[in-house]
N, C-alpha and C positions, 0 to 999 in steps of 0.2 A: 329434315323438316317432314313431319307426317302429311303423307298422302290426304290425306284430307284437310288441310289445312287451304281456306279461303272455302271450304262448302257454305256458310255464312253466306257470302256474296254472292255466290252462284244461285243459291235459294233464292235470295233478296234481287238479282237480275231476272228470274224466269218467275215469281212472284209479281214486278214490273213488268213484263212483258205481257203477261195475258191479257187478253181484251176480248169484250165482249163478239168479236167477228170470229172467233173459235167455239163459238158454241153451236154445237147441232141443236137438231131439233128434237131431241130429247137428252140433249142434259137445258134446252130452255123448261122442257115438260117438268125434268125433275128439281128444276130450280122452281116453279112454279109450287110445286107440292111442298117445297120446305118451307115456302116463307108465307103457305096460307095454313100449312102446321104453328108456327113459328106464331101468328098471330093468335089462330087460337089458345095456344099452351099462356104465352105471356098477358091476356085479357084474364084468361084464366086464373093467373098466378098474381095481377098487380091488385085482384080485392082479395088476398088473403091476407092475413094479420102484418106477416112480413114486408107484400108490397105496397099495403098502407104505411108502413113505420119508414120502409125506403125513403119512401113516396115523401112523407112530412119530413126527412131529414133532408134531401134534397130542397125542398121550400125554403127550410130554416138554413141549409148551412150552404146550398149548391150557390155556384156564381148563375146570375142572370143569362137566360140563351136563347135560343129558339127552339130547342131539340124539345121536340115531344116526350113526355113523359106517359107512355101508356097506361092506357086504363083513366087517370085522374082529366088529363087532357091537359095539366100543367104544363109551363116548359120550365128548362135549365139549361144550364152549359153544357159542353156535348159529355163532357168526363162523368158529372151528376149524373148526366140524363143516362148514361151505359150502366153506371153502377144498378139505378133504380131499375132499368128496364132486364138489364140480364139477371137481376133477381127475381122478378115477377118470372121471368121466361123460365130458366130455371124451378121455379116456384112451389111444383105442386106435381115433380115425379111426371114427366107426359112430353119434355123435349126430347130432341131425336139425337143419336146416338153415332159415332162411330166407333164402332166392335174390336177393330185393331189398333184402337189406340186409346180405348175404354171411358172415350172422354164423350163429351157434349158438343160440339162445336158451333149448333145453332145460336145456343145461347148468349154464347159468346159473337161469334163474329157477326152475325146476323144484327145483335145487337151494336157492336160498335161502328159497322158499316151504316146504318141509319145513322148514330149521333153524325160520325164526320161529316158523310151525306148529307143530312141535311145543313151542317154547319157551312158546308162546300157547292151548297146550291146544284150536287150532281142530278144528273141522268137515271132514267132507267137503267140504260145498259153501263154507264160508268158505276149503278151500287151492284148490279148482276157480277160483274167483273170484279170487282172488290170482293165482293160476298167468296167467290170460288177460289180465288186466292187466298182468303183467308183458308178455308176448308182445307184447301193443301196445306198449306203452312202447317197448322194445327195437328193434323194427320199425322200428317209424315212425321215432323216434328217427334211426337207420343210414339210411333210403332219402332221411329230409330232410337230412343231414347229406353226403351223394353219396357211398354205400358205394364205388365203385371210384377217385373219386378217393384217398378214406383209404387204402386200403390201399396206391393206388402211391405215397402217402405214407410208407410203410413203416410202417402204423398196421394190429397187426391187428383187423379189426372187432370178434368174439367179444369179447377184453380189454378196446376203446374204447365200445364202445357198452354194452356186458351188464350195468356199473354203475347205469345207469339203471333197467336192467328188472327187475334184484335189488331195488335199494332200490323201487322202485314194490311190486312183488310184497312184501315184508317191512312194506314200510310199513302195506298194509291190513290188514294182520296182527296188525302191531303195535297199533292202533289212530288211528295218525297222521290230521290233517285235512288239506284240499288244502294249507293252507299248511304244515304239516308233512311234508307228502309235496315238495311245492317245495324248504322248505329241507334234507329228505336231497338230493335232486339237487344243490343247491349246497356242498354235504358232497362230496358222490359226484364234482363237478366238479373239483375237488380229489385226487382217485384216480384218474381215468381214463388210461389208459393202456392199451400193448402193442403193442410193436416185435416187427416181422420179423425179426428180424437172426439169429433162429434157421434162417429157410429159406436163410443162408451158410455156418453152420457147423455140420458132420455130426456132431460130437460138442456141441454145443451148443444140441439140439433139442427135450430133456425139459423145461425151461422152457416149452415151447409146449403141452405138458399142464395146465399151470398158468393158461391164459388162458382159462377157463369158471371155474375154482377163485377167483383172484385176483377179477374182478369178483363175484360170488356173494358174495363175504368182505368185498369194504369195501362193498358195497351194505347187507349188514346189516349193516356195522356205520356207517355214514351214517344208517339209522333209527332203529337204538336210538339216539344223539347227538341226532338232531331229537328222538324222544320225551324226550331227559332237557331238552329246550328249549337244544342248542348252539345260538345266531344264525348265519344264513350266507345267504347270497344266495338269492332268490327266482327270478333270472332268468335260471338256471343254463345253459338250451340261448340263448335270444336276447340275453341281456347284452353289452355294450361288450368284453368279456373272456369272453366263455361260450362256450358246446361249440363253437357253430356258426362262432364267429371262431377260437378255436384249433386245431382240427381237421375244419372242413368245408372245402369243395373248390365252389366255386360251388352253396353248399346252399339250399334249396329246401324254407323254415318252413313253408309251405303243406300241405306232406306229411306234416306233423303233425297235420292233421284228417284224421278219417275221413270219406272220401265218403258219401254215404246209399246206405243199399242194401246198401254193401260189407260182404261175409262178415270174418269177426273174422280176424286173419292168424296164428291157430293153422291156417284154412282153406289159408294159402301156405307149409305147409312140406315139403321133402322129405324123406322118410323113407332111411334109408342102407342099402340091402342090401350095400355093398359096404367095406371097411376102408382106404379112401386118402380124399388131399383130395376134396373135392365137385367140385371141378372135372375131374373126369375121372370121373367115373360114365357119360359120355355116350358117353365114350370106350371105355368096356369093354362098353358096349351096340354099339356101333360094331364096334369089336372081334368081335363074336358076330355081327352079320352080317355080316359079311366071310368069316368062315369057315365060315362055314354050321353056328351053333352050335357054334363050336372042332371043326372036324371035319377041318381042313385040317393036313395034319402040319407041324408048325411047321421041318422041316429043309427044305422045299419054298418056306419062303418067303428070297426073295432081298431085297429090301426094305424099311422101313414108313416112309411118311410120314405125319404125322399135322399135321392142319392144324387150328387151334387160334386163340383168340384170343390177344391179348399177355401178358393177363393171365395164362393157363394156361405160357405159356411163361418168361418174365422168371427167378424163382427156383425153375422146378419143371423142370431140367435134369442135377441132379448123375448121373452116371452111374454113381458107386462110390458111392451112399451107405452109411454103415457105423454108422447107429444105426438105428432101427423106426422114428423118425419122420418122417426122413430121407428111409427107403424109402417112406414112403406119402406122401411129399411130391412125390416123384420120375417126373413123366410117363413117361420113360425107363422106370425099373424097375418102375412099374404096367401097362404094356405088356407089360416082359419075364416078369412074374410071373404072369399074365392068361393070355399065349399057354401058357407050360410048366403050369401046374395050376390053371389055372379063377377065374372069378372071385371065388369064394366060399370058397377057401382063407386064413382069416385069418390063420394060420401061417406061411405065403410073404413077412410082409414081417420078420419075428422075423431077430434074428442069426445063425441057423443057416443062414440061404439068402443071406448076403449076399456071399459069394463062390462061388454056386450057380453053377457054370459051362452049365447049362441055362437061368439067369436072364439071366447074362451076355452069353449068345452073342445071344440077344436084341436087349438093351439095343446093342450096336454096332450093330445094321441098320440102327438108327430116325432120321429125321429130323425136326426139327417146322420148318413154317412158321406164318407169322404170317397168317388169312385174315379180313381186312379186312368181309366180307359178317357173319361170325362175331361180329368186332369188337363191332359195332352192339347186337347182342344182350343183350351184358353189360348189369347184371346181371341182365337178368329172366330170362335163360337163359344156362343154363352146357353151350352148345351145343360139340360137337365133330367132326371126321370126321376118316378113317382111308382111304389108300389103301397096298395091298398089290402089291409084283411077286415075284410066282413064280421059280422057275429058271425053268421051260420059256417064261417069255415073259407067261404071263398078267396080267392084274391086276383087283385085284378092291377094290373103292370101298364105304364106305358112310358116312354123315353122318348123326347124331342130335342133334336140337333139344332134347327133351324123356325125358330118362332115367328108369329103373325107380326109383316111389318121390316122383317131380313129384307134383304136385297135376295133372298132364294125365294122369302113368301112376300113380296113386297103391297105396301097398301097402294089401292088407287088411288087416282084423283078425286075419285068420289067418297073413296073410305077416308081419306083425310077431311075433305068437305066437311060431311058425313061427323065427323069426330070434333071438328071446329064450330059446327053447329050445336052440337049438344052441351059444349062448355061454353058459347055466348049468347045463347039464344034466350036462357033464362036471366043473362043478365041488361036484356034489352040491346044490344050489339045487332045491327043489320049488318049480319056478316055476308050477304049477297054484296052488299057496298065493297070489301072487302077484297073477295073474290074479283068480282071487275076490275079494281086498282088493280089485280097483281097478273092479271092477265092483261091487260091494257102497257105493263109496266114497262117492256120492251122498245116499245115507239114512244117512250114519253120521254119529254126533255124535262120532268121533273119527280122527285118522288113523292111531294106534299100528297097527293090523292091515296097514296097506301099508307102514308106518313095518318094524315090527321083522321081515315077511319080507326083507327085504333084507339077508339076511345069508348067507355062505357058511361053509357046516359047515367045521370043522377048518381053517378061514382061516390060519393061521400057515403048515400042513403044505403046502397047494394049491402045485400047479404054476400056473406067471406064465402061461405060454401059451397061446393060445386054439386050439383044434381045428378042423379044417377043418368049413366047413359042410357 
């Protein structure tokens, strides 16, 4: 019998066990920062085209619930309501990240933690507790599972792995025991999925909105099943047939205990100040020093090479991309859109700019190679560098390890704020309302006050597009 045989259970017991009286007062600080992140990305993401279309199909086809449906202010079932809101959250490139397992995880468990939550009439501290179980789940799950081989598997992580961290996070919720939190993952084993094959085609990318939405939705609904007692496999990550043989890449079960000592891996996420893939955040830090904080007139530059690992290069190439998701998939056009109007324009990668002949003229200078030192990195770091030639001769180099928003450069409380502000404020969102709910969340015997700020006035009317930061 393999040594690792019942880690399933063992997960699914130390998953059950945490509770909100192990949390210091900074992983309360940095639970804090995720879920006033979390807010603004998903307010963000539920008036774009996608979390409208969610949004009306949940109306039209979800069952009847209580679970808020962000942004509209709708409700639905809790499963509706995870699908719709982890695609909004998801939505628009800006949820937070963890690096060793290449996935998403806000979007996900944050997400199905409220449906249950609110389905389960929890606590503050019972979605806190939920929330960080899910995170580990998720985590470990992906970095044992060997995140970079899945994904050059054409598996995206966010979709394959986030099923687990849903159903984990929903489970405690629901009231599930280890073995019922086991047999959702052999439910959830059963769901897992989420192909790339959106980063081929330009018009075939909104789908990829869907891969925080998708997991979030069968993880709770793989709970509620274990709690009505559906039977299903207990040995859902190590089985003969489980995660680790159908979609692991020389995985590494070990990685599913926590080391002693080690910080909770809410501690290893990056926060997104910027609106494209995570894999090039390093690159538009890179970017700003090179030009000496974009100060270099971008008609002066003659070149760009940008030297990359494999991973960053392979399907992040398209040079016309012609949908938003496309464009912030797009090494190429996160480049060209970077140099002409700053990093912080989340409007630059919308349809309006995608035959921005200032965007464009860009995108042709750029070369990427593949840089083998960079390589190595993956995925603890989603490192990159940029070298620059001028007309006159010049050139000018810079390479970044660790981007704005790491856990090396981590953003405040207030550069989160700060960044939640800029994405609701033009949509009429009092997101100070917002902020108090989630500071208040700890001593509250309910989550409705963070639950039902998450709504944007006159949601039907609002424009899709976000403003420049």
């Amino acid at each position: 019998m393999s040594e690792h045989t019942g880690i399933s259970l063992t997960l699914a017991e130390e998953a059950l066990n945490f509770n909100a009286d192990q949390l210091s007062s900074e992983d309360l600080e940095q639970l804090q920062k995720l879920l006033l992140d979390y807010a603004g990305v998903t307010l963000c993401g539920a008036v774009q085209p996608w979390g409208r279309t969610l949004t009306d199909w949940a109306t039209a086809h979800g069952a009847d619930g209580k679970v808020l449906l962000i942004g509209s202010g709708r409700r639905a079932g809790a499963n509706a309501a995870a699908m719709v809101n982890g695609t909004s959250a998801h939505g628009y490139e800006l949820d937070d990240t963890h690096d060793k397992s290449m996935s998403h995880p806000g979007a996900v468990v944050i997400t199905a933690a409220l449906a249950a939550g609110t389905e389960t009439g929890a606590s503050g501290r019972e979605l806190m507790s939920a929330i960080v179980a899910g995170y580990e789940v998720m985590a470990r799950v992906g970095m044992a599972t060997n995140a970079l081989g899945v994904i050059n598997r054409g598996f995206h992580p966010t979709a394959t792995f986030g099923v687990f961290g849903a159903a984990a996070a929903a489970g405690k919720l629901y009231g599930l025991d280890a073995m019922g939190i086991a047999q959702a993952w052999g439910i959830a084993l059963s769901m897992s999925s989420g192909a790339c094959q959106f980063a081929y085609e330009p018009k075939g990318t909104m789908v990829k909105r869907m891969h925080a939405g998708i997991p979030a939705h069968n993880g709770v609904i793989a709970a509620q099943l274990a709690r009505l007692g559906l039977a299903a496999p207990v040995q859902a990550l190590e089985g003969g047939y489980g995660f680790f043989k159908l979609f692991g890449v020389d995985p590494d079960p070990s990685l599913l205990s926590k080391p002693k000592d080690a910080p909770l891996e809410i501690h290893n996420i990056s926060l997104k100040p910027y609106s494209c893939c995570r894999k090039f955040h390093s690159l538009i830090d890179a970017l700003e020093q090179a030009t000496d904080g974009f100060s270099v007139d971008i008609g002066e530059i003659d070149s760009i090479t940008v030297r990359a690992p494999n991973t960053a290069i392979g399907s992040h190439m398209m040079r016309r991309p012609d949908s938003v998701m496309a464009a912030q998939y797009s090494m190429p056009y996160i480049v060209g859109a970077t140099l002409a109007y700053g990093p912080q324009r989340y409007d630059a990668y919308g349809s309006d700019h995608h035959d921005d002949q200032k965007i464009l003229s860009i995108v042709d200078r750029i070369e990427a190679v593949s840089d083998p030192e960079l390589d190595r990195m993956v995925p603890a770091k989603m490192a990159t560098g940029v070298d620059l030639t001028l007309r006159d001769g010049a050139t000018r180099q810079a390479t970044v390890l660790d981007s704005l928003g790491t856990p090396v450069r981590p953003m405040s409380t207030g550069d989160v704020t700060a960044k939640g502000h800029a994405l609701t404020d033009p949509l009429g969102v009092d997101y100070e309302r917002i902020v108090s709910a989630v500071e208040g969340l700890e001593s509250s015997n309910t989550i409705a006050d963070f639950a039902d700020a998450l709504v944007v006035p006159d949601f039907e009317r609002q424009s899709e597009g976000p403003k420049a930061a």
